[in-house]
N, C-alpha and C positions, 0 to 999 in steps of 0.2 A: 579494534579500539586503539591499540597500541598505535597500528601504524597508521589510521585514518581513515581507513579502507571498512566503514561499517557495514554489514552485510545482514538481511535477515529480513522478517515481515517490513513489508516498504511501511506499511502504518509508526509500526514503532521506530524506523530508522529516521523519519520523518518526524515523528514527535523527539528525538534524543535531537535534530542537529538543529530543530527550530526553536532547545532550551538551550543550546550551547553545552550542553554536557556531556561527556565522553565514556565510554564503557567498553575494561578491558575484561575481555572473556576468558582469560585463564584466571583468574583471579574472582570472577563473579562479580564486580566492584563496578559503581558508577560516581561520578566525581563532575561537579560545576566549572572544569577547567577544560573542556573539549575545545573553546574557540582560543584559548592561551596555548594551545600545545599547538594546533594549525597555526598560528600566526607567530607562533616562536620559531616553527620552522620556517615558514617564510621567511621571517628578520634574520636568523641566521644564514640563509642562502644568500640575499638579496649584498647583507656587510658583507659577506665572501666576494660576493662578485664583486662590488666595489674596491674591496680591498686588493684583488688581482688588479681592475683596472688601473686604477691609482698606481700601482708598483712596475707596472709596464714601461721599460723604456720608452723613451722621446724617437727612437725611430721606426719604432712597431707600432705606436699609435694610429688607429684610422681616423679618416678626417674628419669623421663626426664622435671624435676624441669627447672634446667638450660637452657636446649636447647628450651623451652616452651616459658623462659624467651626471652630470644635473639631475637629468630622469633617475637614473640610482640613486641618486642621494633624496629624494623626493619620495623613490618606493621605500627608502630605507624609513623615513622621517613618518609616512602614511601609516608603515605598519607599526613602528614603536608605539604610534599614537595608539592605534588600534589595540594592540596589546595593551598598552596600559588600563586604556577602558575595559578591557574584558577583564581583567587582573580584579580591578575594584568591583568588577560584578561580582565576580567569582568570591571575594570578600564577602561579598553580602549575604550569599546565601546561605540559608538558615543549616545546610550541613556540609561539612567537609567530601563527607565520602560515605555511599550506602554499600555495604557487602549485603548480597543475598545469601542467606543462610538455608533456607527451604524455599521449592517452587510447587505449586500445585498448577499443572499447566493446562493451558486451555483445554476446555470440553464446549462442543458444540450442542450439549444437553443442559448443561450445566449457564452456557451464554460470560461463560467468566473464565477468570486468571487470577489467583495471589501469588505472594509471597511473604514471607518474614525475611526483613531487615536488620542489620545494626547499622543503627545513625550513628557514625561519630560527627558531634555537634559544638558548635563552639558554645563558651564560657557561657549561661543563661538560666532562668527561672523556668525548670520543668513542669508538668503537669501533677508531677507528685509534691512538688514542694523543695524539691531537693537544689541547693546553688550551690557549686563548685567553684574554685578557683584556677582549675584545670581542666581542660574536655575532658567530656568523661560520652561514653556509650547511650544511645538509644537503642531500644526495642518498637521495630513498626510492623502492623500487618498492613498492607497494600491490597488493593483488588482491584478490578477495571473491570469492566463487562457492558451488558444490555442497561440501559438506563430502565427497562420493563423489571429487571432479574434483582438491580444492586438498590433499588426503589424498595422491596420486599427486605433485603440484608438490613438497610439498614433502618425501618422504623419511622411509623409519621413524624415523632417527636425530633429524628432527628433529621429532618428534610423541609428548605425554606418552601416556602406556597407558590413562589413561580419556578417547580419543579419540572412537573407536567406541560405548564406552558411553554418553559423554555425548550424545553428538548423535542415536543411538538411541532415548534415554529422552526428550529433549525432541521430538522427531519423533513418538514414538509417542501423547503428547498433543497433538499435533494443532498445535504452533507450527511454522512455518515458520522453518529453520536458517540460517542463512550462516555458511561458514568464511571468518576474514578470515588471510592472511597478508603479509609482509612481508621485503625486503632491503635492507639499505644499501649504498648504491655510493660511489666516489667520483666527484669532479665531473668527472675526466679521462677519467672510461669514459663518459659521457652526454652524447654528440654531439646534434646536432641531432635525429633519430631513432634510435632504437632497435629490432630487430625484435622482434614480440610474445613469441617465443619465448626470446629475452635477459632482459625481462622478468618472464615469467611462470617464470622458473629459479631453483636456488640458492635456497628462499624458507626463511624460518621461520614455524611457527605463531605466529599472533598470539591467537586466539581463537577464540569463538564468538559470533553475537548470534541470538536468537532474537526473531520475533514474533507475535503470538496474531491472527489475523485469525479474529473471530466469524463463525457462522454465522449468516446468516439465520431468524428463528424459526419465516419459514412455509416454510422449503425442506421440512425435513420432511412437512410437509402435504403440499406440491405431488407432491415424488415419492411419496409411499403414494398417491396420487388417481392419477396412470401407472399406477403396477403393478397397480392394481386395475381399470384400464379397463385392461388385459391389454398397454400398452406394454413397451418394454424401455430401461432407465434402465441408462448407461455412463457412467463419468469418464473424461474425456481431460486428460489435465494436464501441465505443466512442474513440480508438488512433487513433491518425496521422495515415494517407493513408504510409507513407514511414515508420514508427514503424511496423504497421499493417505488410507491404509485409515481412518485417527481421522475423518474429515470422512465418511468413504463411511460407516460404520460411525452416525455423528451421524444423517444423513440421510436413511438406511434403504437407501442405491443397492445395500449386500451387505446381507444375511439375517445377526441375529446367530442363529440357529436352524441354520447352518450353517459348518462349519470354514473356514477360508482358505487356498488352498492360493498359492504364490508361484513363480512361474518362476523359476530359479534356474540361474546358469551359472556352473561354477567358471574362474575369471579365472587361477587358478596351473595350470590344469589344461585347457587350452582343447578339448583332445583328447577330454578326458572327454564323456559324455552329459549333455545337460541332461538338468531335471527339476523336480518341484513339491518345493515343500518346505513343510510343513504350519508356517504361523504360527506362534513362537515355541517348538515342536516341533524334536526331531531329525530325526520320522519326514519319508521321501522317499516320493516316485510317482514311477515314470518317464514320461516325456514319449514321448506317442504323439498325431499329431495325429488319427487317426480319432476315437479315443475322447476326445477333449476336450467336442464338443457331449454324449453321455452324461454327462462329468464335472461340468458344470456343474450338472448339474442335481441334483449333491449336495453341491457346494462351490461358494465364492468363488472365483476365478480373478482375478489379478491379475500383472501384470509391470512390468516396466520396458523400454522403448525397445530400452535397450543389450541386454536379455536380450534379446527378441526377435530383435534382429538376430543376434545370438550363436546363437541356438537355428536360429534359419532357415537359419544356415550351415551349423548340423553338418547338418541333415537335409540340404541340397542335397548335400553331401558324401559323406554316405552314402546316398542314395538309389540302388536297383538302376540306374536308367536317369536321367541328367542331361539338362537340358534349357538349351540358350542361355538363353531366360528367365525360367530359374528365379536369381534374385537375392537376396541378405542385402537387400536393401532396395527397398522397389518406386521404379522410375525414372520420369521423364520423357525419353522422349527426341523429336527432332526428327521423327519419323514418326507418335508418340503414345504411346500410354501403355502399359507394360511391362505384362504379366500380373501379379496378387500370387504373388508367393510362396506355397506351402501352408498356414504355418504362421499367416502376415497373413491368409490369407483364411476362419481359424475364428477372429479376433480378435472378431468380432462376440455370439463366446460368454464375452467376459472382461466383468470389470464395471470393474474399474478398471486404466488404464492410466497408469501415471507418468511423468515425466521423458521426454514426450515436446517433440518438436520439431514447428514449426507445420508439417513435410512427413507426420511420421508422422503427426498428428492428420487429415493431410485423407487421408492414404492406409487409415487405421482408417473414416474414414466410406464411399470408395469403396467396401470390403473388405464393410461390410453391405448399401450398392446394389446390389453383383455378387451376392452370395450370395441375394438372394432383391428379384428385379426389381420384385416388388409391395409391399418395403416402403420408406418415406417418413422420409427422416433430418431431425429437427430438431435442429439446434447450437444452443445458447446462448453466449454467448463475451463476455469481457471488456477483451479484449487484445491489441495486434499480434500476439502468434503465433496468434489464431484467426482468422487471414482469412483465411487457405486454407480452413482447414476449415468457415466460414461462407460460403463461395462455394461449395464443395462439394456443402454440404447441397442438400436440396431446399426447406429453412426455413433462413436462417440469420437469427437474433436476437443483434445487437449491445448485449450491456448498458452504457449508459454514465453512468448517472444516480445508479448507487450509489455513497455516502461515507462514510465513516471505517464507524462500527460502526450505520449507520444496520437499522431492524427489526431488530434483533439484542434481547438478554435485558437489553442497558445501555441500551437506547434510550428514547425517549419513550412508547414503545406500551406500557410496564409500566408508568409511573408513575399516579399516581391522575389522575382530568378532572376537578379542582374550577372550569374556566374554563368549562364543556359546562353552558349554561343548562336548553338546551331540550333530555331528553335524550328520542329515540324510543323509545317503550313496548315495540320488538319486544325491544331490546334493553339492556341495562346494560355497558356499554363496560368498566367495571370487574372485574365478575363472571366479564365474557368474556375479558378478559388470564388469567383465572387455572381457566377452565374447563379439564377434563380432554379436549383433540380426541384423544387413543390410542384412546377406546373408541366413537368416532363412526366413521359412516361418510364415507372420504375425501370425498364431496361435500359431506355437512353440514359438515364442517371445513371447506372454503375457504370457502362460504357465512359461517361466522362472522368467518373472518380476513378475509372481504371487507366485512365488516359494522364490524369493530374497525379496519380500516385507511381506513375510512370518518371514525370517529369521531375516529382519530389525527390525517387531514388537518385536521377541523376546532379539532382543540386547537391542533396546531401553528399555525395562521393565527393564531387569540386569542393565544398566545402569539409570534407575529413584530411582528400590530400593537401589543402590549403592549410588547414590546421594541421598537421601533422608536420609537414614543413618544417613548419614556424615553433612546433612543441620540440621538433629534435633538436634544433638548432638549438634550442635553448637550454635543452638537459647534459647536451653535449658541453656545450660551455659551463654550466653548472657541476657538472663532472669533470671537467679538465681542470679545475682549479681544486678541488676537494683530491682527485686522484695524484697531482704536482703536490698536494702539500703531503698525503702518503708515502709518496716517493722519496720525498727530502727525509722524513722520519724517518723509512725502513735505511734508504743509502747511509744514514748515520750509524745507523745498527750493523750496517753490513750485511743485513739481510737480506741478499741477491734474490734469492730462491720464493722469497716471498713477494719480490717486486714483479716476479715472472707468473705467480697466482696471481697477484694482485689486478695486474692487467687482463687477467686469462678471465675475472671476476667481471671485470668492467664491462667486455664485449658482450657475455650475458646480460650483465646488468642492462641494457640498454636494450636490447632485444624486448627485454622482458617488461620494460616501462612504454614499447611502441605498444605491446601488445594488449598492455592494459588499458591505457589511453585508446587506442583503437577501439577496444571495445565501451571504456566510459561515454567518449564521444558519441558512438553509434545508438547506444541505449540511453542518452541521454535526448535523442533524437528519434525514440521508437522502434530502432532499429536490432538487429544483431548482427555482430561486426562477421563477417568471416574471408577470411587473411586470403582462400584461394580464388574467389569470385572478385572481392574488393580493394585487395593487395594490402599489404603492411603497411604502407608510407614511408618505407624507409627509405630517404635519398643517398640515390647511388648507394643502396646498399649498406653496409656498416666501412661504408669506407672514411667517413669523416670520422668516426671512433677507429677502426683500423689508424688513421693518420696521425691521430693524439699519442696511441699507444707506443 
């Protein structure tokens, strides 16, 4: 937080810089001045440099002296502006600064997160009644979670009527929802600790935030080239059942040639029989698990977790003859591993499975081990909840190198290669972003995507050492004038010995800002930067900071 460098779930670093507000972690503390601190630093750099340029003698001047000037004084004037607008934001905001006092942190059973706050809050009419002529402290409990989970926290009464709708309609296009809610305490009920369940009670909605995580341009490819070598392509996942079907549906993993049916368990009605319920459809199927591997093979099959478990009970329930272990959830126990359930072990006939938990994901891949010994499960996985299920597998592939919207439709791989000198005759890098792979056969298409993500490596490098360039050049100079005005302070001191750190600091320092850059650049481009394949960027070496020093 401090130094601007936020790091952590991309969700929440994404939500903290798209509010402008900044969070420093030794402190636990979040504060409405994240874009006043980035752009004070900038304003501060920018009068530096200006103020070097200006002080430069009349025969060190280069001859675009002038024009050097203007631009500076132009960046200086863009960001004062800037700053000033964020300043009056940051005014506005209903609180100074939240410290997080207790965190109750994520549970993938649970679908949620809070925390307890202190608001300190400007001068205003509280919920109690209370007006100050001073800030004075707030008490908040905070939560985020499943818009299905925090729907239940907080109470019909306290939820508008386009609840359901909303969060449906944003889900069905394929963002990823969180429900955020909210309750004010006073400061005499928040002891030391609080139990979760204190917490997460009483809450009001606060909102909703959505966010659009692209898909991959060649996932598509990859999964048509499976189904077509006669694999079988499944989602296991922690989104929304309705997020889940838009990405499954993107990427070919359901048949749009075929209806979608949804396991469905009425929750007012537990008694009742599950059953499918046909996509955005009134029409039902009833749920029989014989005839599910038949059903597949004229519909999508899709569920959720909790329906599963739900559905698994009524059958053990009503089944002629019970069995000790037959279970709502397959177990581990101290002797070994529980049989599946009936209902988990035709899971291997669903395509997509939602809101699950990293137990059900590894128990859904057991589920296709048991059911037929000769076939071979590969997981791909992103995330702590897929260890299980990448341990599981008999392949498990950890993806860890994916960033922001890296191959996706915003990425570098669409834009034109005016930097691609030398381009290979098999191919036109251009032509191929924008060729038709639907009517090829799935091999010729990766073959192309593996040809274009060829030619993307090589733009992207022309453009790092381009940019790299142009980045040293310019910290270099930003540091020679911050490092001259050190030198003039310490030589007054007479501090010799510290002018010879000082410098010994610098040449690190610079080292250390190619190599974070290097890697921001790369990851900001899908990439991971690595220094012995892609080189540093550093021109000539540290000899232009050698030269300063």
């Amino acid at each position: 937080g401090r130094g601007f460098n936020l790091v952590g779930d991309p969700i929440e670093v994404a939500a903290i810089r798209a509010i402008d507000w900044s969070w420093d972690g030794r402190r636990s503390t979040a504060g409405p001045d994240g874009a006043c601190r980035r752009q004070a630093m900038a304003l501060n750099l920018a009068q530096l440099q200006l103020h070097r340029l200006l002080q430069a003698p009349p025969n060190e001047r280069l001859a675009s002296y002038d024009r050097d000037v203007s631009a500076l004084r132009n960046e200086v004037q863009l960001l004062a502006d800037k700053l000033h607008n964020s300043k009056q934001k940051a005014a506005q905001a209903l609180f100074t600064q939240l410290e997080v006092v207790q965190r109750h942190h994520f549970s993938s059973a649970l679908q949620r997160m809070s925390v307890v706050v202190r608001a300190h809050s400007r001068n205003r009419e509280t919920d109690f009644g209370v007006k100050s002529d001073s800030e004075e402290d707030e008490w908040l409990c905070l939560v985020k979670g499943s818009p299905e989970v925090l729907q239940q926290l907080c109470g019909p009464s306290q939820l508008p009527a386009w609840f359901s709708r909303c969060y449906e309609g944003l889900a069905r296009r394929g963002l990823r929802v969180l429900a955020l809610a909210y309750k004010r305490v006073r400061a005499e009920d928040v002891p030391a600790s609080q139990p979760r369940q204190w917490v997460e009670s009483g809450l009001s909605f606060g909102g909703f935030i959505a966010f659009e995580c692209k898909i991959r341009s060649d996932s598509g490819i990859v999964v048509r080239s499976l189904l077509q070598a006669d694999h079988k392509v499944m989602m296991l996942t922690g989104d929304s059942l309705l997020t889940s079907l838009h990405v499954a549906q993107e990427v070919g993993i359901v048949s749009s040639a075929k209806p979608s049916l949804i396991l469905t368990v009425d929750k007012n009605a537990p008694e009742s029989p599950p059953y499918w319920q046909v996509n955005q459809e009134p029409t039902h199927l009833p749920l029989e698990v014989d005839t599910i591997p038949t059903l597949s093979q004229h519909y999508n099959l899709l569920t959720t977790e909790d329906s599963l478990i739900a559905a698994s009970k009524f059958i053990d329930r009503t089944a002629s003859t019970q069995s000790a272990v037959h279970s709502s959830h397959p177990i581990h126990s101290k002797t070994g591993v529980s049989p599946l359930p009936r209902l988990w072990g035709v899971t291997p006939f669903m395509q997509v499975l939602a809101r699950m938990s990293p137990h059900g994901k590894t128990c859904v891949i057991r589920a296709i081990q048991e059911r037929d010994r000769d076939s071979h499960v590969v997981m791909c996985g992103d995330g702590g909840n897929d260890v299980g299920a990448l341990k599981q597998a008999d392949v498990g592939l950890a993806l860890l190198a994916g960033h922001a919207n890296s191959n996706t439709g915003d990425d570098v791989s669409k834009r034109p290669t005016p930097l691609l000198e030398n381009k290979s005759p098999s191919i036109d890098p251009n032509a191929a972003n924008n060729a038709d792979t639907s009517t090829m056969s799935a091999e010729d298409a990766l073959n192309l995507q593996e040809k274009k993500l060829k030619f993307r490596s090589e733009e992207l490098n022309k453009l790092r050492a381009a940019h790299m360039k142009e980045f040293q050049a310019r910290f270099t100079r930003e540091q020679q004038a911050i490092l001259q005005e050190e030198m003039r302070k310490l030589t007054e001191k007479g501090e010799y010995m510290a002018i010879f750190n000082l410098m010994k600091d610098q040449t690190g320092k610079i080292k250390q800002a190619m190599q974070m850059e290097n890697m921001r650049f790369m990851a900001l481009h899908g990439q991971v930067w690595d220094a012995k394949k892609d080189g540093d960027g550093l021109e000539g070496g540290l000899s232009s900071m050698e030269k300063l020093l």
